[in-house]
VODRENSE-272008 format. One record per residue: x, y, z of N, C-alpha, C, CB in turn. Coordinates in steps of 0.1 Angstrom, whole numbers, plus 5000, padded with zeros to 4 digits. Glycine has a CB too. Layout:
BEGIN
X;Y;Z;X;Y;Z;X;Y;Z;X;Y;Z
...
//
This chain:
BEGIN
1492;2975;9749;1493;2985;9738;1480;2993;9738;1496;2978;9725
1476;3008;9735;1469;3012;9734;1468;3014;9719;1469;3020;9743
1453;3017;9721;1448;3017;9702;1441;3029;9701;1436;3003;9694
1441;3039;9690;1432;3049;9689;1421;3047;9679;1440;3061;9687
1410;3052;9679;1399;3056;9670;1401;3070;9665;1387;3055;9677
1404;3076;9656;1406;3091;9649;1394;3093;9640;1420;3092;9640
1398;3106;9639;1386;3108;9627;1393;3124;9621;1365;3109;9636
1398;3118;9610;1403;3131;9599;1397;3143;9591;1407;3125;9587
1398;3151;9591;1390;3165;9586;1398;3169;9569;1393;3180;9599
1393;3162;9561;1402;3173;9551;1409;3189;9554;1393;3176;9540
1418;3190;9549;1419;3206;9552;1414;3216;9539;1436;3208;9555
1409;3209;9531;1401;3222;9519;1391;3225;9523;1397;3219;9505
1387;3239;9520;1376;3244;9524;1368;3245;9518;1375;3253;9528
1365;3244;9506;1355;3246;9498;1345;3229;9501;1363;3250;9482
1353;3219;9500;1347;3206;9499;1350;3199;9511;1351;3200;9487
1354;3200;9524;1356;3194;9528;1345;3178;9537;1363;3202;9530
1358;3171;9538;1354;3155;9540;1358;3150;9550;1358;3144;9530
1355;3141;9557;1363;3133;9565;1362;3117;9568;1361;3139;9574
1374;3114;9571;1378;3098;9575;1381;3094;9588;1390;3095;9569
1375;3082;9590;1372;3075;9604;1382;3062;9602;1353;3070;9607
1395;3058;9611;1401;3050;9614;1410;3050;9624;1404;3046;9606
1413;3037;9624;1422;3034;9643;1434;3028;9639;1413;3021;9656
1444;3032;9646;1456;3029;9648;1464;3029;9660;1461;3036;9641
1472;3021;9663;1483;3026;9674;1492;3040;9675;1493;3015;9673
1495;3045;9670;1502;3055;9662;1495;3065;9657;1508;3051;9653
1490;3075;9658;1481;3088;9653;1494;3092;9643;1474;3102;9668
1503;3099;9653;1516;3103;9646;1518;3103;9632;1525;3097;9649
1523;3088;9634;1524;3078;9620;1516;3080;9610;1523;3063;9622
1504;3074;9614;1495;3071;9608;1489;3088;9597;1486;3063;9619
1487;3095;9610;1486;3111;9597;1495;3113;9591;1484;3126;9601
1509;3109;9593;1519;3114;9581;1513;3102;9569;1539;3113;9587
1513;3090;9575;1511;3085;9559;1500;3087;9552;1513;3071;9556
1490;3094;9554;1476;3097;9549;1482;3110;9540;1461;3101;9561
1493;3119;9548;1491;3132;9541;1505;3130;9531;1491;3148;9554
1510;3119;9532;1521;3113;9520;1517;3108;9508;1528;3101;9525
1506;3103;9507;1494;3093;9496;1498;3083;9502;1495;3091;9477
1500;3077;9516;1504;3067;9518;1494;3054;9526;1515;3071;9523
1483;3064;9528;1474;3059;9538;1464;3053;9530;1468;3069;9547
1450;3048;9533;1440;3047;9530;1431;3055;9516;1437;3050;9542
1429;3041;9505;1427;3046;9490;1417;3060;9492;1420;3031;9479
1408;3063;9504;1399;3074;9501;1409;3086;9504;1385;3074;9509
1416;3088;9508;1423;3096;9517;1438;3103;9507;1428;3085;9531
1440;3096;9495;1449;3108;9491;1448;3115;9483;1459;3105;9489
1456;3122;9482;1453;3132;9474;1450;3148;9478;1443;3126;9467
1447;3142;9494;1443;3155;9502;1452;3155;9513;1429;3154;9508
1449;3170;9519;1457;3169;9533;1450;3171;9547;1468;3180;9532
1450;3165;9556;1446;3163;9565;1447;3163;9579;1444;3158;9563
1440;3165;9592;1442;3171;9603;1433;3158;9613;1437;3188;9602
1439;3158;9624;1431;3152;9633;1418;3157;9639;1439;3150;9642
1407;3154;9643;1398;3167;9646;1395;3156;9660;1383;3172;9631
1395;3148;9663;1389;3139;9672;1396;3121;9671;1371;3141;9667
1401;3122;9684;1406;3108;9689;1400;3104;9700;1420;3107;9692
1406;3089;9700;1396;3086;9715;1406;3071;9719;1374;3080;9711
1411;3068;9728;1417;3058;9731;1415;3047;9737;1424;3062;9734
1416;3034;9732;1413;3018;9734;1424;3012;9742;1413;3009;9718
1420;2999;9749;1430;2996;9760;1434;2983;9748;1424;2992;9780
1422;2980;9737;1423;2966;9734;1423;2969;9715;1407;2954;9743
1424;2964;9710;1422;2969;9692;1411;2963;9690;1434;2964;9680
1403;2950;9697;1393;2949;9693;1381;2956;9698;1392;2938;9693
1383;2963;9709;1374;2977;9715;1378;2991;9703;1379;2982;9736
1388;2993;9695;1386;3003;9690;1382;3000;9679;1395;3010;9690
1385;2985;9667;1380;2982;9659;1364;2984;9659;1384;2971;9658
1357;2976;9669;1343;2981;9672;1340;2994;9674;1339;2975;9681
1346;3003;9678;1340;3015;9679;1342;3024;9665;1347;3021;9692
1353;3018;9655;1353;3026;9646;1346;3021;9636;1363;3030;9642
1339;3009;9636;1331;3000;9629;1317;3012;9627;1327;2982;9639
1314;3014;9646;1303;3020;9649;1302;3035;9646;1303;3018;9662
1314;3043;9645;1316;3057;9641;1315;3060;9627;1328;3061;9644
1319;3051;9618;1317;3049;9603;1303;3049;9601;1322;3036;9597
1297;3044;9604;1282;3040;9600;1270;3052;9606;1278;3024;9608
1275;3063;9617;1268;3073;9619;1273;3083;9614;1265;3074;9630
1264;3090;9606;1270;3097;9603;1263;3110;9611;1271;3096;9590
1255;3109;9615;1248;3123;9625;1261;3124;9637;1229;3118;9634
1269;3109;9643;1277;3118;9650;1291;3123;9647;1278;3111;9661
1292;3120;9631;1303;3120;9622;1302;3137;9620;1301;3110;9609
1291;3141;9619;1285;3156;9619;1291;3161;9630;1268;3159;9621
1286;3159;9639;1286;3167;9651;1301;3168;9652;1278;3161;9664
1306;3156;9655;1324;3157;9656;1332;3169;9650;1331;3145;9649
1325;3168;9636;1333;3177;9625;1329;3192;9628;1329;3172;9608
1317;3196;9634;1309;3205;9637;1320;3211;9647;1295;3201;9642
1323;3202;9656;1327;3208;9673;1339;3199;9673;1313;3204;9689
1348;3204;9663;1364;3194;9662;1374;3201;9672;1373;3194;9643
1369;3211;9679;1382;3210;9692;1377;3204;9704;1388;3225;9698
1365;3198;9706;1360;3191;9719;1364;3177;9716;1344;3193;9723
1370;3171;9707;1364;3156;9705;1379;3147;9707;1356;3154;9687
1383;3155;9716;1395;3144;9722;1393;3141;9738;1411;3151;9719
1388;3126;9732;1382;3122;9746;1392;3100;9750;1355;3121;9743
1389;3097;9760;1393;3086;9757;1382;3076;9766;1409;3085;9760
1391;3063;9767;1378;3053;9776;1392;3047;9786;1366;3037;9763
//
């Protein structure tokens, strides 16, 4: 099974934010964020993929989104340059 690491862009412009998590299912998973169905920081807003990256194992993506959460300088840059950041391993 493959696992992804994502990372969400609000779509408001004035304030926008973004969210770092991994799922099997990108698909899925943004429809239920942009339902209120996802993740307690996450509703209320609507939201776009800006950067994925794909895991052969869930405990290699778990760790990598452990590791993407906590920087936020490359959390910048991603959101900076969100049509380059679909990459995988």
């Amino acid at each position: 099974m493959t696992f992804y690491v994502y990372m969400l862009k609000s779509l408001e412009i004035e304030k926008s934010k973004t969210y770092v998590g991994y799922t099997n299912n990108i698909q899925k998973r943004l429809l239920k964020h942009n339902n209120n169905k996802g993740a307690k920081s996450t509703k209320g807003r609507k939201w776009a993929v800006i950067y994925k990256r794909y895991f052969k194992t869930k405990s290699a993506a778990m760790s990598y989104e452990y590791r993407l959460k906590n920087d936020k300088k490359k959390r910048l840059k991603l959101k900076k340059n969100e049509n380059l950041g679909f990459t995988s391993l």
